[in-house]
C-alpha positions as CSV (number, residue, x, y, z in Angstrom):
1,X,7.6,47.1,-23.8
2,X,6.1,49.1,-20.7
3,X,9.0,48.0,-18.6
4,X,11.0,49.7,-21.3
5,X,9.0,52.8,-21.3
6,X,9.0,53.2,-17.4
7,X,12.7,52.7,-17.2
8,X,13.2,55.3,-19.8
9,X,11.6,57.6,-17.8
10,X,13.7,56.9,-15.2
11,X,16.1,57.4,-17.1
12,X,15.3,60.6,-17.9
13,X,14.0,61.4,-14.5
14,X,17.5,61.3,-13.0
15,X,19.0,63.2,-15.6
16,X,17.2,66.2,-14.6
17,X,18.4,65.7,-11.1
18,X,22.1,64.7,-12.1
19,X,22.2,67.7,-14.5
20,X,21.5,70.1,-10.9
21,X,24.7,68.0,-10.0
22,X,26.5,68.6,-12.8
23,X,27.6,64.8,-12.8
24,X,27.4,64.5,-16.2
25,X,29.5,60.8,-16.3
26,X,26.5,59.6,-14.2
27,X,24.2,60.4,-17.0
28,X,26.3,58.5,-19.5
29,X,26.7,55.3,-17.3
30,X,22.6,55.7,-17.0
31,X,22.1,55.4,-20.6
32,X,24.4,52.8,-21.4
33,X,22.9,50.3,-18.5
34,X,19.6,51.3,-20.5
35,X,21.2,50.3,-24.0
36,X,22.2,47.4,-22.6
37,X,18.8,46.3,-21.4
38,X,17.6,47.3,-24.9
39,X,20.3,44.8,-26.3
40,X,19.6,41.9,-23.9
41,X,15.6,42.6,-24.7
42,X,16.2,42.6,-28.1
43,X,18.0,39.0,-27.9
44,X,15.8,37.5,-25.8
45,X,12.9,38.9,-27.7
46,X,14.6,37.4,-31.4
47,X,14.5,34.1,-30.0
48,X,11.2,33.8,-29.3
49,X,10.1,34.8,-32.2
50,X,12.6,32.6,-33.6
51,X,10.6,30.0,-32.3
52,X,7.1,31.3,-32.9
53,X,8.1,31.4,-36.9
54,X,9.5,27.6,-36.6
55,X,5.7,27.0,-34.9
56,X,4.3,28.4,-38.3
57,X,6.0,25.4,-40.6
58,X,3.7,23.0,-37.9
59,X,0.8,24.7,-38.9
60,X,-1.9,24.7,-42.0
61,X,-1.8,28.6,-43.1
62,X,2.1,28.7,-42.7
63,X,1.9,32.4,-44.9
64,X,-0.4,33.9,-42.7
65,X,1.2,32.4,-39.3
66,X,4.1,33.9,-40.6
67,X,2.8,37.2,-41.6
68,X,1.7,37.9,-37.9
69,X,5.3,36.6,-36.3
70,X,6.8,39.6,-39.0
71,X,4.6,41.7,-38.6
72,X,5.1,42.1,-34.8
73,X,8.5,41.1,-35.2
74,X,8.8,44.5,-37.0
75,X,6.8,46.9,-34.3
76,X,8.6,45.3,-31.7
77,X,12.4,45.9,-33.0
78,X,11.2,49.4,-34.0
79,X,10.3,50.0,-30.6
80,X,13.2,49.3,-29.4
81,X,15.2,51.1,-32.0
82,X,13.2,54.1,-31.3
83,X,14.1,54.0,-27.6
84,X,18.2,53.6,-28.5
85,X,17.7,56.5,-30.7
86,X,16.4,58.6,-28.0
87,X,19.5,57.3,-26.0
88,X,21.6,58.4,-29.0
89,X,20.2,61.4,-29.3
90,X,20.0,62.2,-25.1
91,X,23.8,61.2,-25.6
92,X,24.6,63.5,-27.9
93,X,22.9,66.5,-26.1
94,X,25.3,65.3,-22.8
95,X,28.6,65.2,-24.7
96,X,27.2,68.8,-26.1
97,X,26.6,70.3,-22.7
98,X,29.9,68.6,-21.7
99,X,32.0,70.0,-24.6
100,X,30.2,73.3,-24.1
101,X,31.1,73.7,-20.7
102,X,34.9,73.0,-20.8
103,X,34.9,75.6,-23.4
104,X,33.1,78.3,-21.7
105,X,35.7,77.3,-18.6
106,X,38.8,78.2,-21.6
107,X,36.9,81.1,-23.3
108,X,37.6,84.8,-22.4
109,X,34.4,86.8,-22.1
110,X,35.4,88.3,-25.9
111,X,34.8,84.4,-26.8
112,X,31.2,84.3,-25.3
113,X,29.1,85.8,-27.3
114,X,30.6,83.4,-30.5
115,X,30.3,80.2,-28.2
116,X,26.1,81.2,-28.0
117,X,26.3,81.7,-31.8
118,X,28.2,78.1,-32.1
119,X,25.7,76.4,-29.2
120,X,22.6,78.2,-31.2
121,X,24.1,76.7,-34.5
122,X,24.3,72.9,-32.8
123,X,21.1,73.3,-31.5
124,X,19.5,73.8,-34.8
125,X,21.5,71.0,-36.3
126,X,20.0,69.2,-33.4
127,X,16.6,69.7,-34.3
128,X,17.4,69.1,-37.9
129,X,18.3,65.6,-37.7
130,X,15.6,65.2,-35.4
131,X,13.5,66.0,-38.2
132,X,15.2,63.6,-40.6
133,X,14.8,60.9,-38.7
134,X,11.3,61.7,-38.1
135,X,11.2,61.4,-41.8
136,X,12.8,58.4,-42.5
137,X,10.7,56.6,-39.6
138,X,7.2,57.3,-41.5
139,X,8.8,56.8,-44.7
140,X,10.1,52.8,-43.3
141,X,6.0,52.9,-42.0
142,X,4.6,53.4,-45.4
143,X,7.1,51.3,-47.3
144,X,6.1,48.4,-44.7
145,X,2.5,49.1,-44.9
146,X,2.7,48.8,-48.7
147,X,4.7,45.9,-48.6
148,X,1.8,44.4,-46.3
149,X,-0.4,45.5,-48.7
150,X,1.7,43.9,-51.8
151,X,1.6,40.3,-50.0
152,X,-1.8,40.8,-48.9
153,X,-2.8,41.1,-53.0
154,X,-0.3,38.6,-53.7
155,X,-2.1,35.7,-51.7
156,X,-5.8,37.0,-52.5
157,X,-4.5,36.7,-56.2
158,X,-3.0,33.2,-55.6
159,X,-6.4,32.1,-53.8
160,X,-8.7,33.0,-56.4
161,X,-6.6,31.4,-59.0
162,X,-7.2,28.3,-56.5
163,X,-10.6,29.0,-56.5
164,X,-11.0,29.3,-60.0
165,X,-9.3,25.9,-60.8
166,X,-11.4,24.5,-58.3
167,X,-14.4,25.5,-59.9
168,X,-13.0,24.3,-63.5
169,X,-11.8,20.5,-62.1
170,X,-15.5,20.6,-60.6
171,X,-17.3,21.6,-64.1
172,X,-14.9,18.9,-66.1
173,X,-16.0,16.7,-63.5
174,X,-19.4,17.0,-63.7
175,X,-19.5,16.5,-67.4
176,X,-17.9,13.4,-67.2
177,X,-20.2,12.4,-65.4
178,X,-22.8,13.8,-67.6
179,X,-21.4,12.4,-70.9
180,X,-21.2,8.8,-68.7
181,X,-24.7,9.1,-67.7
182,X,-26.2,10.2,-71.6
183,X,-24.0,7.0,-72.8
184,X,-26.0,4.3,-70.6
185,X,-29.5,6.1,-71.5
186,X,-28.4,5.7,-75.5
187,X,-27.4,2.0,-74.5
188,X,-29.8,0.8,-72.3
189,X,-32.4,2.9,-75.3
190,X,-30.4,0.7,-77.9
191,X,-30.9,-2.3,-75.9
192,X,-34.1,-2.0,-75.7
193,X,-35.2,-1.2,-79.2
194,X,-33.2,-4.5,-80.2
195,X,-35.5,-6.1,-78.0
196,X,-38.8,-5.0,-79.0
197,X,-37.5,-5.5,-83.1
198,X,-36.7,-9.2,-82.2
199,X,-40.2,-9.5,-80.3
200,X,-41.8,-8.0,-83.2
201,X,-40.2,-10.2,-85.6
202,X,-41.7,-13.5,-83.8
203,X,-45.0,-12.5,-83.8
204,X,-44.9,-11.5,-87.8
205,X,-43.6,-15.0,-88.4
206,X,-45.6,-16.9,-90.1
207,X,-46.9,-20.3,-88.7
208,X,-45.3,-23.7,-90.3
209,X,-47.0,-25.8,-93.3
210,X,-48.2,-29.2,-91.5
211,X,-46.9,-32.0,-92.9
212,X,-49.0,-34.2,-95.7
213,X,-50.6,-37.6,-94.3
214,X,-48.9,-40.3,-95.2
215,X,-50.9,-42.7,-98.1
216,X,-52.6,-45.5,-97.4
């Protein structure tokens, strides 16, 4: 992105120098090498990322591996977006200093002081859109921040439910085991009062008669 940046500035550098010139068709074959830079950055730049978001299916947390491809996915191609709209709009401003010129060579000097009115009238227009799109860029910021912030709530929801299962299989768990445990106390109790009755029974048994002599 600083390579970008630098040759934008360029860019913008020689401009000022061509528009001493007046070589105004030098200016336009400047911004469209820079557009296509943008274009061949912006290819090269998809597939990786392309490849970064196949990465994320190899990995555990596949949601949140993908989350930080998108995310910087999206500042990226905005950057880049940004910087063709300033080549729009620097294009725009060339073809209006061009158009403007081969009027003023046609106009009679009764026409001038309308052309300033009309050049006044674009510039504000100018400045206008430049607004808008001003606009429209923060308003794409804040509905990408809340959509952040919608997923974000989305997975914390869908993680406590996990916990909260969790917690439930554990407890149903744990009185199984429980209930298992109390059983073999009451058998092992039931055992052993069995045991003690029957012992108890032997001793209150009492001894056997002898048998009578025989007669003699």
């Amino acid at each position: 992105m600083k390579r970008f940046g630098i040759l934008f500035f360029l860019v913008l550098i020689a401009e000022a120098a061509l528009a001493q010139s007046g070589e105004l068709a030098s200016r336009t074959s400047l911004i469209d090498a820079q557009r296509q830079q943008i274009s061949v950055e912006r290819s090269r730049l998809e597939a990786g990322f392309a490849v970064e978001e196949a990465g994320c299916h190899q990995k555990f947390l596949v949601n949140a591996c993908l989350d930080k491809v998108h995310t910087r996915r999206r500042q990226t191609m905005a950057e880049l977006r940004r910087q063709e709209i300033l080549l729009n709009d620097e294009e725009r401003k060339i073809k209006g200093a061009e158009q403007i010129r081969k009027t003023e060579e046609k106009s009679s000097p009764e026409s001038l002081s309308q052309d300033a009115d009309q050049r006044a009238k674009a510039l504000d227009a100018y400045q206008s859109r430049l607004v808008r799109e001003k606009d429209k860029q923060q308003n794409r910021s804040a509905a990408e921040m809340n959509e952040k912030a919608a997923r974000n709530a989305n997975t914390e929801k869908i993680l406590a439910n996990q916990k909260k299962n969790l917690a439930r299989i554990e407890k149903q768990a744990k009185a199984a085991e429980d209930a298992k445990k109390f059983n073999e106390r009451e058998q092992e109790a039931q055992r052993r009062r069995a045991q003690h009755e029957t012992e108890q029974l032997k001793r209150s048994k009492p001894p056997a008669k002898p048998l009578p002599l025989p007669d003699q």
